[in-house]
C-alpha positions as CSV (number, residue, x, y, z in Angstrom):
1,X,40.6,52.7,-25.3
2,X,38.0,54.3,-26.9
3,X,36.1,52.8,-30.2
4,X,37.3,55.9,-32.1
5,X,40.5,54.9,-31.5
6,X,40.1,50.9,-31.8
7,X,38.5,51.9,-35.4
8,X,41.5,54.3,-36.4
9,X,44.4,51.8,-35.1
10,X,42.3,48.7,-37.0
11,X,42.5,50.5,-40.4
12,X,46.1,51.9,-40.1
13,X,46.5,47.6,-39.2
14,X,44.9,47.0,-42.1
15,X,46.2,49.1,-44.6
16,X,50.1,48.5,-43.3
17,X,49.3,44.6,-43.5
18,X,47.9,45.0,-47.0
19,X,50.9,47.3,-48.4
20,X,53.2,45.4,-46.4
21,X,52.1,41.8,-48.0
22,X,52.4,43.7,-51.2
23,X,55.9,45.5,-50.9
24,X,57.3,42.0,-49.9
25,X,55.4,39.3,-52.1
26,X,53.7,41.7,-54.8
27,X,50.3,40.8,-56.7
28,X,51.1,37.1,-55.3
29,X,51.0,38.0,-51.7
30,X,48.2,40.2,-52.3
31,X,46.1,37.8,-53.9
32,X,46.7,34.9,-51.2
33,X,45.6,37.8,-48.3
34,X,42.8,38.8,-50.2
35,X,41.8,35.2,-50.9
36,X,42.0,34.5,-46.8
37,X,39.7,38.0,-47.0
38,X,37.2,36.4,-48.9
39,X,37.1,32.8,-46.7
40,X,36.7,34.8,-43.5
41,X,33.9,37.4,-44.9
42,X,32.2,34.0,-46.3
43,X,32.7,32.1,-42.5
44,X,31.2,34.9,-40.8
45,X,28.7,35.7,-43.2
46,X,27.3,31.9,-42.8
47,X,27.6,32.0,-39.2
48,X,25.2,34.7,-38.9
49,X,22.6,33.5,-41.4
50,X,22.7,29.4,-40.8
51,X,22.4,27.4,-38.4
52,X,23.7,24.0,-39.4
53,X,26.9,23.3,-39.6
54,X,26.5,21.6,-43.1
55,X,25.1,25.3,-44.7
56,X,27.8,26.5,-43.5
57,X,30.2,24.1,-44.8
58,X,28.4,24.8,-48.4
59,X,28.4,27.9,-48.3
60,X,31.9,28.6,-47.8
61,X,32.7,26.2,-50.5
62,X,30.7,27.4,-53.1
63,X,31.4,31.5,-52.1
64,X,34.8,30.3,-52.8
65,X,34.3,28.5,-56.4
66,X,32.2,31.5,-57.4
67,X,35.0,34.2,-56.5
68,X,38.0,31.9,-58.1
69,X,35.7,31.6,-61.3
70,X,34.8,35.8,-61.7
71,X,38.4,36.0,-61.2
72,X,39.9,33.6,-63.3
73,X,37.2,35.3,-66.0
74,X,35.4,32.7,-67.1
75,X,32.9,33.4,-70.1
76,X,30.3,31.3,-68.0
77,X,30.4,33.4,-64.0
78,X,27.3,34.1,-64.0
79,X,25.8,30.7,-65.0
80,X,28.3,29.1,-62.3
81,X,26.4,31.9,-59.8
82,X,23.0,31.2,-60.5
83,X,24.1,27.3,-60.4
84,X,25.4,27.5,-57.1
85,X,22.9,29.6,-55.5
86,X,20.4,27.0,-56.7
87,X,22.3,24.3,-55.5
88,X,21.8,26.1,-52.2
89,X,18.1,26.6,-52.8
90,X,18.0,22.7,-53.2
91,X,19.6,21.9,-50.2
92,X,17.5,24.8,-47.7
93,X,14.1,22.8,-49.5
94,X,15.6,19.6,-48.4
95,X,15.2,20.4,-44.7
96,X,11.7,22.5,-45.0
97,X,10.2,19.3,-43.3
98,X,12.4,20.3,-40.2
99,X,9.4,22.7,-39.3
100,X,10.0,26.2,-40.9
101,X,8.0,27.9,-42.4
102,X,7.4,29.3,-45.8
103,X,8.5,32.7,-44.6
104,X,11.5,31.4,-43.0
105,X,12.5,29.8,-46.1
106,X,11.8,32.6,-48.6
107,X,14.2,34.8,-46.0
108,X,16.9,32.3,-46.2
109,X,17.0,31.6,-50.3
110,X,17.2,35.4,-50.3
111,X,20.0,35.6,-48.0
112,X,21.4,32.7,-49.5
113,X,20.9,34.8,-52.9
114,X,22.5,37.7,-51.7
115,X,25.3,36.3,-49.7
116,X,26.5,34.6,-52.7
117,X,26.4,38.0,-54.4
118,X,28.4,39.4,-51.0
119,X,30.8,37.0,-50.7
120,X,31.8,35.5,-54.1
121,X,30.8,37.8,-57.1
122,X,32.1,40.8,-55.3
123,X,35.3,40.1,-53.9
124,X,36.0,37.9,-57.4
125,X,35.6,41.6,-59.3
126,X,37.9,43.4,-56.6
127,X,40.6,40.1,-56.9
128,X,39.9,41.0,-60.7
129,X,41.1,44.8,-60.3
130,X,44.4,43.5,-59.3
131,X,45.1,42.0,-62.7
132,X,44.6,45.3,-64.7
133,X,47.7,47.4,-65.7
134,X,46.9,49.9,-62.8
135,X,45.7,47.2,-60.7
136,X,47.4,48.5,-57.4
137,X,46.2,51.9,-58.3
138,X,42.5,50.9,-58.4
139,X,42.4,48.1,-55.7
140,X,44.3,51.1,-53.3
141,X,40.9,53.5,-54.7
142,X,38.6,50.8,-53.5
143,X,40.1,50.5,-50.1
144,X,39.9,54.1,-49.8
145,X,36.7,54.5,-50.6
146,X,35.3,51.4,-48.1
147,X,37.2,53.1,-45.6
148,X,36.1,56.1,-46.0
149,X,32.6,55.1,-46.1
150,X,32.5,52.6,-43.2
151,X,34.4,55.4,-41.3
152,X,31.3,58.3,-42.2
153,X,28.7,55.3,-41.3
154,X,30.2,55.0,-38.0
155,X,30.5,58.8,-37.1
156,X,27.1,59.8,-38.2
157,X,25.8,57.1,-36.4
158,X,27.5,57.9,-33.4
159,X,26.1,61.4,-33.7
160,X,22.9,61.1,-35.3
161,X,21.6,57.5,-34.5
162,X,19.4,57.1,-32.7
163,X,17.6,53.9,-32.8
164,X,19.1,50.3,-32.7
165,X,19.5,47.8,-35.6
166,X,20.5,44.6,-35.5
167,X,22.0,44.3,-32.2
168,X,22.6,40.8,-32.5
169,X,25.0,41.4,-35.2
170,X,26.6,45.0,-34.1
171,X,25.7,46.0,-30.8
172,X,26.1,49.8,-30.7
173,X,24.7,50.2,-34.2
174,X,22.0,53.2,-34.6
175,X,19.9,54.3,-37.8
């Protein structure tokens, strides 16, 4: 099967599985898949960046407190965001005596930064679309729009691409 096809069939998946959770459990059923969503994007996300086991383990946790807390709308998100990531700052400085160096450490606070950012504030906002009167509406926009963009990023890559980046994380991918 060609990717083309693999691409098409996993967003047709996709978007049945998400309008099928919702036609039979509603906003709750939505919620809980877009909840697992957010623990998988957070799991891979840590794989890639960390090596230990006990980043990862953070990580997850704490990309998880942060998305439940935008959600829930708490007055204080963005104090529990910058607490967290700190938290994580604290705990990459604790093993800087494990031989890296100051580069390697300054790259991982910022993708420590960042995937916080990724995997909590984000998904937290799109979770939060789901609780405004045209919630279905606007969280159906969104997917569009991500599907629609990943979909153009593929093709003109495919076409106009040329060299590879990040091979470790995406094989085929071309700028």
């Amino acid at each position: 099967m060609t990717p083309t096809r693999v691409r098409i069939l996993s967003a047709l998946g996709a978007v049945s599985v998400i309008f099928g959770v919702f036609y039979f459990w509603k906003m709750s059923g939505l919620l809980a898949v877009s909840g697992v969503a957010v623990l998988l994007v957070s799991i891979e996300f840590s794989r890639m960046v960390y090596k230990d086991t006990r980043f990862n383990v953070l990580f997850i946790i704490l990309a998880a407190c942060i998305a439940f807390t935008v959600y829930s709308g708490l007055d204080n998100s963005l104090l529990v965001f910058t607490s967290f990531t700190l938290v994580m700052y604290a705990f990459i400085l604790s093993t800087a005596r494990r031989g890296r160096t100051v580069q390697e450490i300054l790259a991982l606070q910022g993708l420590t930064a960042l995937g916080l950012l990724y995997c909590g504030v984000l998904p937290g906002h799109i979770l939060k679309l789901l609780s405004l009167d045209q919630g279905l509406t606007w969280f159906s926009m969104f997917l569009c729009i991500a599907f629609a963009g990943d979909s153009a990023a593929y093709f003109a890559g495919r076409r106009f691409g040329k060299n590879k980046l990040l091979e470790s994380v995406s094989p085929k991918k071309t700028v």
